[in-house]
C-alpha positions as CSV (number, residue, x, y, z in Angstrom):
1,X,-127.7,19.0,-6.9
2,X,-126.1,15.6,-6.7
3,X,-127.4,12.9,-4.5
4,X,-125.4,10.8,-2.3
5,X,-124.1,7.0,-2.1
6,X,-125.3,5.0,1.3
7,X,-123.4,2.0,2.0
8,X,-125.8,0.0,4.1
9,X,-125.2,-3.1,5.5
10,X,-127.8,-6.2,5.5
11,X,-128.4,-9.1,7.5
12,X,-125.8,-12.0,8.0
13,X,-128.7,-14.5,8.7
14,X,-131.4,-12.9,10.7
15,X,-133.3,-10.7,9.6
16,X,-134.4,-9.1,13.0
17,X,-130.8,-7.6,12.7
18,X,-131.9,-5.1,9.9
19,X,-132.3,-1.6,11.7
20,X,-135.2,1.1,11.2
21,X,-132.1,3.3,10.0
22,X,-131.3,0.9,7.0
23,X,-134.9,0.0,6.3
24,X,-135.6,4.2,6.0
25,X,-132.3,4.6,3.7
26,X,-133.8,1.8,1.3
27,X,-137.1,3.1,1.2
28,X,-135.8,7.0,0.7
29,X,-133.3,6.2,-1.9
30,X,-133.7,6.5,-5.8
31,X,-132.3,3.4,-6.5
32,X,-129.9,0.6,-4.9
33,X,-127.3,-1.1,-6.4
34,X,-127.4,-4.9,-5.6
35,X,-124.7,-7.9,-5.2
36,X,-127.6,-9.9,-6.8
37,X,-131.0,-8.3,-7.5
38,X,-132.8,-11.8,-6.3
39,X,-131.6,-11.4,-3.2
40,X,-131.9,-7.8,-2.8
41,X,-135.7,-8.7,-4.0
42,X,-136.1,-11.0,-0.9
43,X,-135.5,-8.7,1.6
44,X,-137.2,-5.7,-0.2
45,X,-140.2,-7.4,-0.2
46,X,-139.8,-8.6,3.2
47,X,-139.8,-4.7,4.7
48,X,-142.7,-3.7,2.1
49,X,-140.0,-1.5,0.3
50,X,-140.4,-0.8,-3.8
51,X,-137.1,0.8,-5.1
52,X,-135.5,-0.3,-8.3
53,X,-132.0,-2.2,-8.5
54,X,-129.4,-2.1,-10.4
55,X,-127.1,-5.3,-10.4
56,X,-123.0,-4.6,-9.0
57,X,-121.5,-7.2,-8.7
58,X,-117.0,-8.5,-9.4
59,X,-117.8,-9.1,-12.8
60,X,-119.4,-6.1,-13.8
61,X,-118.3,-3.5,-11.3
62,X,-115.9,-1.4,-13.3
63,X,-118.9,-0.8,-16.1
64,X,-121.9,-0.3,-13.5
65,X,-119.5,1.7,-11.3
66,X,-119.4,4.6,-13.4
67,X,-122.5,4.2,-14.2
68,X,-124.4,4.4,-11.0
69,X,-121.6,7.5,-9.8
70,X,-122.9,9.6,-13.4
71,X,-126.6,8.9,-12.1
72,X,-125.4,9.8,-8.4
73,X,-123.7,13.1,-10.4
74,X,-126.9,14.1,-11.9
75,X,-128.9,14.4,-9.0
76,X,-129.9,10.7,-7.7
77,X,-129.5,9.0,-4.7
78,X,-128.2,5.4,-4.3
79,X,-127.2,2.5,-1.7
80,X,-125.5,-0.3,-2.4
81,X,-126.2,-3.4,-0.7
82,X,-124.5,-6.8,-0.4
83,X,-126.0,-10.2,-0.3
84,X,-124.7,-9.9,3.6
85,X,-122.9,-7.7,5.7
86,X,-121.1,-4.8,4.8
87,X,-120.3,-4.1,1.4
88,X,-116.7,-3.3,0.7
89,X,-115.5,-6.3,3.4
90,X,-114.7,-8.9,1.4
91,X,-117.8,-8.0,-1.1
92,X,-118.2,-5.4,-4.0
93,X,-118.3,-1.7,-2.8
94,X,-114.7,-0.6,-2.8
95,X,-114.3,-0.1,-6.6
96,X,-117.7,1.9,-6.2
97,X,-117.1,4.1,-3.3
98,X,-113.4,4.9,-4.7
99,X,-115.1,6.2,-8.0
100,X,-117.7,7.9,-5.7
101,X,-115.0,9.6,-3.7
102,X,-112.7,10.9,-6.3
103,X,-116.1,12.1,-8.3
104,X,-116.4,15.0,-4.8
105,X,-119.6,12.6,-3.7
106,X,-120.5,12.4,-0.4
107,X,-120.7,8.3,1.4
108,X,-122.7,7.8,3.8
109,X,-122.1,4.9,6.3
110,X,-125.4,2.8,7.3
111,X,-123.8,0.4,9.9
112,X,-125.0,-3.2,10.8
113,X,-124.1,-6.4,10.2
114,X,-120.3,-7.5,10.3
115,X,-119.6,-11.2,10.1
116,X,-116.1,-10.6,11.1
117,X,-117.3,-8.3,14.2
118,X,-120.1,-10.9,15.5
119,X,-117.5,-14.1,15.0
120,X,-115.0,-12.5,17.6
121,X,-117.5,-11.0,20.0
122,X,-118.7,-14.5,20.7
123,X,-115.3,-16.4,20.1
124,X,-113.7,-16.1,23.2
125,X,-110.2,-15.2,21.6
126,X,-108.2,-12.3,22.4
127,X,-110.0,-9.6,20.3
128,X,-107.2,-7.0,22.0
129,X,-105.3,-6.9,18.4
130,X,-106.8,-8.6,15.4
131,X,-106.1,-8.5,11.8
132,X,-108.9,-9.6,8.6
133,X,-107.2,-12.0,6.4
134,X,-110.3,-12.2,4.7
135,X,-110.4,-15.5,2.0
136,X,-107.8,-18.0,1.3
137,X,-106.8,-17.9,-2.9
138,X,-107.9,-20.8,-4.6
139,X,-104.4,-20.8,-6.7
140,X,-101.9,-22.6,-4.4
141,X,-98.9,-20.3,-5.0
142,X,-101.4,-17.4,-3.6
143,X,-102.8,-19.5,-0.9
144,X,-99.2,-20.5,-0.1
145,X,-97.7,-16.9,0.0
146,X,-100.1,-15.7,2.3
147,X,-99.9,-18.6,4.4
148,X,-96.1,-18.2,5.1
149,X,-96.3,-14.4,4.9
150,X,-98.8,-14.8,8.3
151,X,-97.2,-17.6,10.1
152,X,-95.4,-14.8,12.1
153,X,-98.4,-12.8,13.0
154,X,-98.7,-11.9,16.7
155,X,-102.4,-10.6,16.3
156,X,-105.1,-12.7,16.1
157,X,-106.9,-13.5,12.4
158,X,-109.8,-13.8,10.9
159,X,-110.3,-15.6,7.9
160,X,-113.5,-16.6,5.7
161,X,-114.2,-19.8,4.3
162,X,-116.4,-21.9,2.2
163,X,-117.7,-25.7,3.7
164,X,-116.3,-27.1,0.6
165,X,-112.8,-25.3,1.1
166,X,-112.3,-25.9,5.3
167,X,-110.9,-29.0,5.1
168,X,-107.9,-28.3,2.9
169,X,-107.6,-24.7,4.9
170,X,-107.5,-26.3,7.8
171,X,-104.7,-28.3,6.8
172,X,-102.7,-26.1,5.3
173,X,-103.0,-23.8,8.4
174,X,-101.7,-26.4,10.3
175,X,-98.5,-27.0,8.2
176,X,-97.6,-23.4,8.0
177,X,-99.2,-22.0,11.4
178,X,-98.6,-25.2,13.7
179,X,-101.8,-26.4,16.1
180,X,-102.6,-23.4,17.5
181,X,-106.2,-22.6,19.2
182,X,-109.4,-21.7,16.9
183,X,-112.9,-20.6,16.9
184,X,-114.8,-21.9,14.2
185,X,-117.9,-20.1,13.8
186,X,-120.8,-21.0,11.2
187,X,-124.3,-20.3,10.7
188,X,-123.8,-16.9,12.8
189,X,-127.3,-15.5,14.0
190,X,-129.0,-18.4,12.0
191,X,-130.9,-21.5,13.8
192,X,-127.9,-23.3,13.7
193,X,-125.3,-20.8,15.1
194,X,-122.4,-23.0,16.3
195,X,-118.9,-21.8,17.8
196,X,-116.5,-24.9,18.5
197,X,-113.0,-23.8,20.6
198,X,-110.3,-26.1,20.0
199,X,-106.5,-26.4,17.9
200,X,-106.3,-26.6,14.1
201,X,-105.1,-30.5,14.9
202,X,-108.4,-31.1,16.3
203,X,-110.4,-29.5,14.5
204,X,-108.7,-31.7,11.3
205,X,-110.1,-34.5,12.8
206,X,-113.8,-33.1,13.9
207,X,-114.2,-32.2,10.2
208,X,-112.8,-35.5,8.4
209,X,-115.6,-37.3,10.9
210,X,-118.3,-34.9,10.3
211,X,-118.6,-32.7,7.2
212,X,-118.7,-29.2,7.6
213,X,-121.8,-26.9,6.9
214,X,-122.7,-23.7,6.3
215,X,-119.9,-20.5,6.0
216,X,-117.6,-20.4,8.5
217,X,-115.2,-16.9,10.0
218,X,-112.1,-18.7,11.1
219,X,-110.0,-17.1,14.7
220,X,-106.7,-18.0,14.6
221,X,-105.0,-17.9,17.5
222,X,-101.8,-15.1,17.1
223,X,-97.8,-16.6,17.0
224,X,-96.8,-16.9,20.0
225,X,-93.1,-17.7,19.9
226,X,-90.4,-19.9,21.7
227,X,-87.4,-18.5,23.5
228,X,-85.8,-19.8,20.2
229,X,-87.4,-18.3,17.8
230,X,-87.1,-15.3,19.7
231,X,-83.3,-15.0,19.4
232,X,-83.4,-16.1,15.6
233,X,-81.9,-13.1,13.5
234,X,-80.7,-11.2,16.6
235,X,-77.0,-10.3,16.3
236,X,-74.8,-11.8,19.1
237,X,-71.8,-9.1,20.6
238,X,-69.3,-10.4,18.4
239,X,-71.1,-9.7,15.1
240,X,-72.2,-6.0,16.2
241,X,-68.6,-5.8,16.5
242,X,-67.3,-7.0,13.6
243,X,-69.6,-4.1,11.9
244,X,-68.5,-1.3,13.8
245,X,-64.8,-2.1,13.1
246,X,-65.4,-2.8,9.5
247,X,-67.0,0.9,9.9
248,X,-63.8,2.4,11.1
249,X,-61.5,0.4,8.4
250,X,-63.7,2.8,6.1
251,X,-62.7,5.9,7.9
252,X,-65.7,6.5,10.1
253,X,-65.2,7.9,13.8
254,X,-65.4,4.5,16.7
255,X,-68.6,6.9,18.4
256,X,-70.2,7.3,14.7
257,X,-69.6,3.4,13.7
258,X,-71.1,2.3,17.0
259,X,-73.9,4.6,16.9
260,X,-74.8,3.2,13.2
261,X,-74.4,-0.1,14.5
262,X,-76.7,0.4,17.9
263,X,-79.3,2.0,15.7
264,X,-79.5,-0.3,13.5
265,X,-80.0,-3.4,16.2
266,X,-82.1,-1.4,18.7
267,X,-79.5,-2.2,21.0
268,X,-77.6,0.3,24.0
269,X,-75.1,2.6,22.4
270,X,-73.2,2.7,25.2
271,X,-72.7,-1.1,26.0
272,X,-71.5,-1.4,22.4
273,X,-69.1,1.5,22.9
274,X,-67.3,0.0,26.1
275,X,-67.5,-3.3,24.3
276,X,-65.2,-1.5,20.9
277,X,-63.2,0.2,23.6
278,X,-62.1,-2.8,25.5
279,X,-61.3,-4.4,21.9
C-alpha cells in the first residue's frame, strides 16, 4: 500500500503559530522532505519530534523529486516542509506535488502559515480582489516585463522582497506603476512586526533615510484609471463605421457587418445599425 505526501505549512516567525495538526503529521510521518535540513532540525527539536529528512530544495528538486514519490510508491509516508510558510508559494513543492499527482498519490493539505494571507489581513488595503505577483526577477528585462505587464492591473498585488532588493523595487514600481498607496509589511508575527501605509513616492524616501530590515510582502494599491485612460483604444462612431462599410464592400449583409462590428466593440447593435442606416 502506498503512503501519502502532506504538504504542511511552518511558521513565518512565531513559532506559537505551528498547530497540534502539523506537529501530529511530522511526528506520524516516515520521513520529511526539507527546504534545508538545518532548519527543519530547529524546529524538530523544538516540538521533541525525531523523523529523518531528506534535503528538496530548487537545485536539486527534479533528482529528489522522484526520489521521495518512488519511496512514497513503495509504501512510505512523507511531508514536505519549507523553511516558512507554505511550500509550493513561492518555495519548492510544486515540482514535487506535480510528480506526486501524476504518480495516482494522494496530497494532503496541512494548512498554516501564509505570508501573503497574514500581510493583507493586517494591511488595510482592499483585499476584495488580489493577485500574488510573488518575487521581482533579478535580470532587468524580466523585472521590466512584468513590471509593464502589471501596470494595468485593477486588483491589488502582492509582491515579496529581499531588504537588499526594496530600494531598487521601490523605484522601479514607481516608474512603471506611478505613486500609488502601499503597505509594507516586515518582520510578520516576529518582535518587530511593522506595517507602514503610505505611496511608493514616500516610501522612496523613508527607505533612502532609514535602511530597510528584515523580508518584506509588498500591497500595491490596484490601477485605478483617469477618464483618459479610460477612453484610450475605444473606437469613436466614425471608426466602427468605417468597418462595417468596409464589411459590405466585401459583400457581407449591412445587419451581418454591424453585428460583427458591435460584437467585436461591446457596443449596442442597434445604435450602430441606425447610425449605417442614416449614412
Amino acid at each position: 500500500m502506498q503512503g501519502k505526501l502532506y504538504v504542511v505549512a511552518t511558521p513565518i516567525g512565531n513559532l506559537g503559530d505551528f498547530s497540534p495538526r502539523a506537529v501530529e503529521t511530522l511526528s506520524t510521518v516516515d520521513f520529511i522532505a526539507a527546504e534545508d535540513t538545518r532548519v527543519g532540525a530547529k524546529l524538530l527539536n523544538k516540538f521533541g519530534i525525531k523523523k529523518p529528512q531528506v534535503s528538496y530544495f530548487e537545485h536539486n528538486k527534479r533528482q529528489k523529486g522522484q526520489y521521495i514519490a518512488s519511496r512514497i510508491l513503495a509504501g512510505e509516508s512523507c511531508a514536505i516542509i519549507t523553511d516558512a510558510g507554505t511550500p509550493a508559494i513561492s518555495d519548492p513543492g510544486t515540482d514535487l506535488v506535480d510528480i506526486c499527482r501524476n504518480e495516482g498519490i494522494e496530497v494532503v493539505s496541512v494548512p498554516g502559515p501564509s505570508a501573503i494571507i497574514t500581510a493583507l489581513s493586517i494591511s488595510g488595503m482592499d483585499c476584495g480582489r488580489f493577485c500574488f505577483e510573488g518575487f521581482l526577477s533579478t535580470s532587468k528585462k524580466s523585472r521590466f516585463e512584468h513590471l509593464k505587464e502589471t501596470a494595468r492591473e485593477k486588483r491589488t498585488m502582492v509582491f515579496y522582497e529581499a531588504p537588499h532588493k526594496l530600494l531598487r523595487t521601490l523605484e522601479d514600481m514607481l516608474e512603471y506603476y506611478g505613486d500609488r498607496p502601499i503597505a509594507l509589511c516586515r518582520e510578520l508575527t516576529k518582535m518587530h512586526e511593522e506595517v507602514v501605509r503610505t505611496t511608493i513616492a514616500a516610501a522612496i524616501e523613508k527607505y533612502t533615510e532609514t535602511p530597510p530590515k528584515g523580508e518584506f510582502v509588498l500591497i500595491i494599491g490596484g490601477w485605478v484609471p483617469t477618464e483618459e485612460e479610460m477612453m484610450e483604444g475605444v473606437p469613436t462612431m466614425e471608426m466602427m463605421l468605417s468597418e462595417v462599410q468596409a464589411l459590405v464592400d466585401e459583400g457581407t449583409k449591412l445587419s451581418s457587418a454591424v453585428k460583427t462590428v458591435s460584437q467585436k466593440y461591446g457596443v449596442s447593435k442597434n445604435a450602430l445599425y441606425k447610425e449605417a442606416q442614416e449614412l
